[in-house]
Structure formats: structure tokens, C-alpha cells
C-alpha positions as CSV (number, residue, x, y, z in Angstrom):
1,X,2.0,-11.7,19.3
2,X,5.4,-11.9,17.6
3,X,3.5,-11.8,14.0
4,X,1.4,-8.7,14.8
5,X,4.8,-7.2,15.6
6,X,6.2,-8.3,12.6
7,X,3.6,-6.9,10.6
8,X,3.3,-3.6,12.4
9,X,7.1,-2.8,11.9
10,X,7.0,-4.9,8.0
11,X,4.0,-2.4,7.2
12,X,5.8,0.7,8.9
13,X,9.5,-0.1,6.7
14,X,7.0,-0.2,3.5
15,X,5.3,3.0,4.4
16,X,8.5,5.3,5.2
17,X,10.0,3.8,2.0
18,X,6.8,4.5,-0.1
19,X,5.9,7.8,1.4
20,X,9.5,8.6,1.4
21,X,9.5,8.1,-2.4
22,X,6.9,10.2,-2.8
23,X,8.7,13.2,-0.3
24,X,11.4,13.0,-2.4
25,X,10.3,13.1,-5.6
26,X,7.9,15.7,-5.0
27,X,8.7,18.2,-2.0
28,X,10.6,21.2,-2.9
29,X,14.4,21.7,-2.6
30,X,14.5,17.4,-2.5
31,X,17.3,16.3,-4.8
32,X,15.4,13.9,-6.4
33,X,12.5,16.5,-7.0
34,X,10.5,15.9,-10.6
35,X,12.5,12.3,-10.7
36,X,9.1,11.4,-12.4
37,X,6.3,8.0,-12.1
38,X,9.0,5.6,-12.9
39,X,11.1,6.4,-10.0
40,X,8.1,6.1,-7.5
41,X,6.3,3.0,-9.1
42,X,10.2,1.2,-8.8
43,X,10.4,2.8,-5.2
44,X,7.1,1.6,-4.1
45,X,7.4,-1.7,-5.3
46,X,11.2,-1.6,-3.8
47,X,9.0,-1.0,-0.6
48,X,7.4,-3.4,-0.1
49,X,9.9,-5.9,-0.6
50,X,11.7,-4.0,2.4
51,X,8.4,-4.6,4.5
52,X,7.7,-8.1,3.5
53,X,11.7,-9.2,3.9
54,X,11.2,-7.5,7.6
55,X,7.5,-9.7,8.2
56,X,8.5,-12.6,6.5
57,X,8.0,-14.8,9.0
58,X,4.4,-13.5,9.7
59,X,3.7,-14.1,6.1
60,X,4.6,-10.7,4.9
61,X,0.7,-9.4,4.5
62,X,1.4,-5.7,5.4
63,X,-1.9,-5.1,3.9
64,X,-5.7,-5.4,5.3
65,X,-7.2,-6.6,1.7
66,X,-4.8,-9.2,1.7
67,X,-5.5,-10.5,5.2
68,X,-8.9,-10.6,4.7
69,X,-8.3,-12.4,1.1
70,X,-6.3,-15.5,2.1
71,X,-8.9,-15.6,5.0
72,X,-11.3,-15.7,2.5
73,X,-9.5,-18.3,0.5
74,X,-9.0,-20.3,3.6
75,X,-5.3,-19.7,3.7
76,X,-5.0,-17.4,6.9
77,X,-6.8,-18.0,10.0
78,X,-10.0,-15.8,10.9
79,X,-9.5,-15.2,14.5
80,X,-6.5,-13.6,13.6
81,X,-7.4,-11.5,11.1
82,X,-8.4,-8.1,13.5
83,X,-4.9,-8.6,15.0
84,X,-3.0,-8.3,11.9
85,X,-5.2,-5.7,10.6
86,X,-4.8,-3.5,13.9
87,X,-0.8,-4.0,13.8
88,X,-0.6,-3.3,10.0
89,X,-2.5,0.2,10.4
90,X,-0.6,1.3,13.4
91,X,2.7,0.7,11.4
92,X,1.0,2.6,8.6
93,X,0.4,5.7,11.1
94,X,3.7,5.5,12.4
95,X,5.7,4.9,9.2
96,X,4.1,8.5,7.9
97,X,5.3,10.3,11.0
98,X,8.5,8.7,10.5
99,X,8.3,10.2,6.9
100,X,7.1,13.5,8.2
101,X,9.9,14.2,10.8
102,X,12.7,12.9,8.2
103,X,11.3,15.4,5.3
104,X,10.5,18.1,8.1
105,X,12.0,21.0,5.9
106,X,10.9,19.9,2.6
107,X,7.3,20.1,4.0
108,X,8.7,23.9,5.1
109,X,9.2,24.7,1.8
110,X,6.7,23.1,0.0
111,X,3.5,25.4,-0.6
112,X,1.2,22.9,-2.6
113,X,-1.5,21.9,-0.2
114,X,-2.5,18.7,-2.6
115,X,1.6,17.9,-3.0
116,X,1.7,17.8,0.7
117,X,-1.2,15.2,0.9
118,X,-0.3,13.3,-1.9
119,X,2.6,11.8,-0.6
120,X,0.7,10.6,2.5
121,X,-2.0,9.5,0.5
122,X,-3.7,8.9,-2.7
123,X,-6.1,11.0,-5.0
124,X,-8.0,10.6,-8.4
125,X,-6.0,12.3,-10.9
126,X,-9.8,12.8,-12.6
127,X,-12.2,12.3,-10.1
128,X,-14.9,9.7,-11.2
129,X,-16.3,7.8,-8.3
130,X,-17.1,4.8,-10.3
131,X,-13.9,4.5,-12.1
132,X,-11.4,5.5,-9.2
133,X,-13.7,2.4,-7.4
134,X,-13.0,0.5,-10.0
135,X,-9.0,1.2,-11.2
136,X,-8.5,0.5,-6.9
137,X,-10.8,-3.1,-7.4
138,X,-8.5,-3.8,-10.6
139,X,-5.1,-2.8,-9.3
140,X,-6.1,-5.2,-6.1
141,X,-7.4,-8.0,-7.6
142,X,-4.5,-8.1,-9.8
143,X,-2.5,-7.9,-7.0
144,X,-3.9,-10.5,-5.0
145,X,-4.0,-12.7,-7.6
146,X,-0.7,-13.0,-8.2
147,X,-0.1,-13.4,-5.0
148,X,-1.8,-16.8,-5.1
149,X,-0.2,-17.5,-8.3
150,X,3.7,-16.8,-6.7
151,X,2.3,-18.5,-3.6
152,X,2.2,-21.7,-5.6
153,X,4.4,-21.2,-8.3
154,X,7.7,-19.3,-6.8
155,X,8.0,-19.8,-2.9
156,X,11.1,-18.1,-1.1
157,X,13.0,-15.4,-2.1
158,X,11.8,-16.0,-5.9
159,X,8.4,-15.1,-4.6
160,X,9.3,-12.0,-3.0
161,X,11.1,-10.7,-6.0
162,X,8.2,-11.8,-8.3
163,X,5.6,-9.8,-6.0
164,X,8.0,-6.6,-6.2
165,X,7.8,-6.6,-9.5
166,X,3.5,-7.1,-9.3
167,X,3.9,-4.3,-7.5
168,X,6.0,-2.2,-10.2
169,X,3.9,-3.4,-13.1
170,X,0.6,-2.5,-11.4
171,X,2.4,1.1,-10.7
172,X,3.2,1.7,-14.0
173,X,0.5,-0.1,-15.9
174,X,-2.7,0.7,-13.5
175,X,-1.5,3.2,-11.1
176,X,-1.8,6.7,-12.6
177,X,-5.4,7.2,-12.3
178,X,-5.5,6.5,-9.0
179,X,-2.4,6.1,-6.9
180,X,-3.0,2.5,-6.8
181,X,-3.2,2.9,-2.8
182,X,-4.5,-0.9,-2.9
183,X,-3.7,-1.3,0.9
184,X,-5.7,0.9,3.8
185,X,-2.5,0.7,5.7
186,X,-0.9,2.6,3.0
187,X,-3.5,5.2,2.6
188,X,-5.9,5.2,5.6
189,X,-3.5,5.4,8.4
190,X,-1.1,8.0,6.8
191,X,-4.1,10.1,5.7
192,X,-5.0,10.2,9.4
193,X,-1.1,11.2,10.5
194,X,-1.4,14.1,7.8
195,X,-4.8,15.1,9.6
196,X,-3.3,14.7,12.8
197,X,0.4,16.2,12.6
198,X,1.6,19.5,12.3
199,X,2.3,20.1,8.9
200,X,3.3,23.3,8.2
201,X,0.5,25.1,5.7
202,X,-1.3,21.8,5.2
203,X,-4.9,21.1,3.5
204,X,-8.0,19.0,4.4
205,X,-7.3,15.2,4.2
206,X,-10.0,14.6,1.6
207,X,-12.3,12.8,3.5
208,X,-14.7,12.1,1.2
209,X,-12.5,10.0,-1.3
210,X,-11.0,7.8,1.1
211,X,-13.3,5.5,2.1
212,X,-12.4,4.2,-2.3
213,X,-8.8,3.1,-1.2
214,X,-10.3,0.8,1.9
215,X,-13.8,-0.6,0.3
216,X,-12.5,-1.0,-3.3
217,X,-9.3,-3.0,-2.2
218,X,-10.9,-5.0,0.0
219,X,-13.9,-5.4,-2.4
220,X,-11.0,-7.0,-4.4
221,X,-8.7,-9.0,-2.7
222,X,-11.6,-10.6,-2.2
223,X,-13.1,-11.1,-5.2
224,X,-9.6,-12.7,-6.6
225,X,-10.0,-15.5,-3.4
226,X,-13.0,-16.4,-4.4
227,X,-11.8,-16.8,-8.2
228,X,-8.7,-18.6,-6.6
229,X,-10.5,-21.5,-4.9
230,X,-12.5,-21.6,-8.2
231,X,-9.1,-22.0,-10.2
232,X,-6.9,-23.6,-7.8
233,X,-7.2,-26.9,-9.1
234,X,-5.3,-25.3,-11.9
235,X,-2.4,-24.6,-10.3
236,X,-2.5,-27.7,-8.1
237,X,1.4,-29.9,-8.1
């Protein structure tokens, strides 16, 4: 119980930080309005090295696709796999209506329908089914990849700042066509608090596009496990 907890509030810190990024660098009147892509890849990658120093002890997943990968790769065990899943989405959903009551006036004066889902959620900035599938599988199994790698490599606080900066990297490298979501927790469950709260003059919650940021992510994390236990020896000390 104490890990699903962990993970809940870990994936709830890196939502309100990632979304809140997002809020401020998009929403009218925010200070930090038009601060640009650089400032939000840094942010999210800043977030979830909040979340994961909050879940460390749980192992820090915060993220469905990489649940399911180490359980793929035989590093987490299955029967705890819907737990962690379940606590990581409700601390998605409730980390984006943090965000939504802290920004409560920016989302007043903010008339862009898409700006207002966008930083709940992510969209193609060309939409190509294929290719959004794709840039999400990419971004993932890069992701998850080095998360073996550090796992191995640089343990402890090393780790943690070598994953931020995956995380940054993939942002600025990978992340423009898509939003580099990467995590349902990130985009599922705040996509359903922007369908569910009150959001002054909000939009639909483009449905149809985000069953990519679950599927391809998943799709993979675990793809790069099964590559893992095909290179571990590789890495082996």
C-alpha cells in the first residue's frame, strides 16, 4: 500500500509541475507567457525529477509504460502491476485539477480552445496517425531504454539526474511533433479532468487521438524490455 501511495502523490507532483509549465507558458496574462519549448522541455523534465524524488522508494515509475516494461523485463513484479497503474493515473487526474484551480484565472482569460487542452494534454502538431504512433513509440522506447541503462550504470541520485536529463533531451530532440506525452498518466488522466472540470469556454478533449499516447507508449516501453534482456549481458558488472 505505501508504494501505490507513493506513486499516486510521485505521479500527481510531476503532473502539477508539467501541466503547470505548460499553464504558464501558454495561458494569457501568465508572466512567463511565450517563454517558448525550451522552458517547457527543461520544466518537464525538472518534473519528473520532483515526482520520482517524492516515489523514490516505490521505484519512482510514475508512468504505466514503464510499469508494464520492467514487468516485462522481469524487473517489477506482475501482481503489482494494476496497483501501480491505478495509483499513478489517479495522481495524474488529480495533479491536473490541482493545475486547474492554481491557474483558475489564466483559464478566464484565455480564449484558445486547443491552448486550453494543450496544457492538459498532448496533440499532433501535424496530424498523421502513423507518424504521431510512431514519434510516441520512439520518444518511449528511448526513454525506457535509458532507464535500464542508468539503472545499471548510475544508481542513486546520479540516476535521477541522468533520467531528468532523458527527459529534457527527448523534449527537445523528439518532442515537437507530438508532445512527447510518453506516459498515460500524463495525458489520459488529465485529458479526462479537462473533460470533466469546469473550464471556462473549453473544447472537446480530442478523443480520437488519445488512445496514440496510451498504445504507442506502452507499445514501447515494451519493446525496449524485450531489447534489454536481449542486451543485458552487455551491460552486466
Amino acid at each position: 500500500m505505501e508504494n501505490y501511495i507513493l506513486e499516486f502523490f510521485g505521479t500527481l507532483v510531476l503532473v502539477l509541475f508539467g501541466d503547470g509549465v505548460c499553464c504558464a507558458c501558454s495561458l494569457n496574462k501568465s508572466k512567463a507567457q511565450g517563454a517558448g519549448w525550451v522552458v517547457i522541455a527543461l520544466g518537464w523534465g525538472l518534473a519528473v525529477m520532483m515526482g520520482a524524488l517524492i516515489a523514490g522508494p516505490s521505484g519512482g515509475h510514475l508512468n504505466p509504460a514503464v510499469t508494464l516494461g520492467l514487468a516485462v523485463a522481469g524487473s517489477f513484479a506482475w501482481e503489482n502491476v494494476a496497483g501501480y497503474i491505478i495509483a499513478q493515473m489517479l495522481g495524474g487526474f488529480m495533479g491536473a485539477v490541482l493545475v486547474y484551480l492554481f491557474y483558475i484565472d489564466h483559464f478566464k482569460a484565455t480564449e484558445d480552445k486547443a491552448t486550453k487542452l494543450g496544457v492538459f494534454c498532448t496533440a499532433p502538431a501535424i496530424k498523421n496517425t502513423p507518424i504521431n504512433f510512431l514519434g510516441e513509440f520512439v520518444a518511449t522506447f528511448m526513454l525506457m531504454f535509458a532507464i535500464f541503462c542508468l539503472g545499471v550504470c548510475w544508481k542513486g541520485e546520479t540516476g535521477l539526474l541522468g533520467i531528468t536529463w532523458v527527459i529534457t533531451a527527448i523534449g527537445m530532440s523528439l518532442g515537437a511533433t507530438t508532445g512527447y506525452a510518453m506516459n498515460a498518466a500524463r495525458d489520459l488522466a488529465p485529458r479526462i479532468a479537462h473533460a470533466v472540470l469546469p473550464i471556462p469556454g473549453k473544447g472537446k478533449s480530442d478523443w480520437g487521438y488519445s488512445w496514440i499516447p496510451v498504445v504507442a507508449p506502452i507499445a514501447g516501453a515494451v519493446c525496449a524490455a524485450l531489447l534489454w534482456g536481449a542486451m543485458a549481458c552487455c551491460y552486466a558488472q
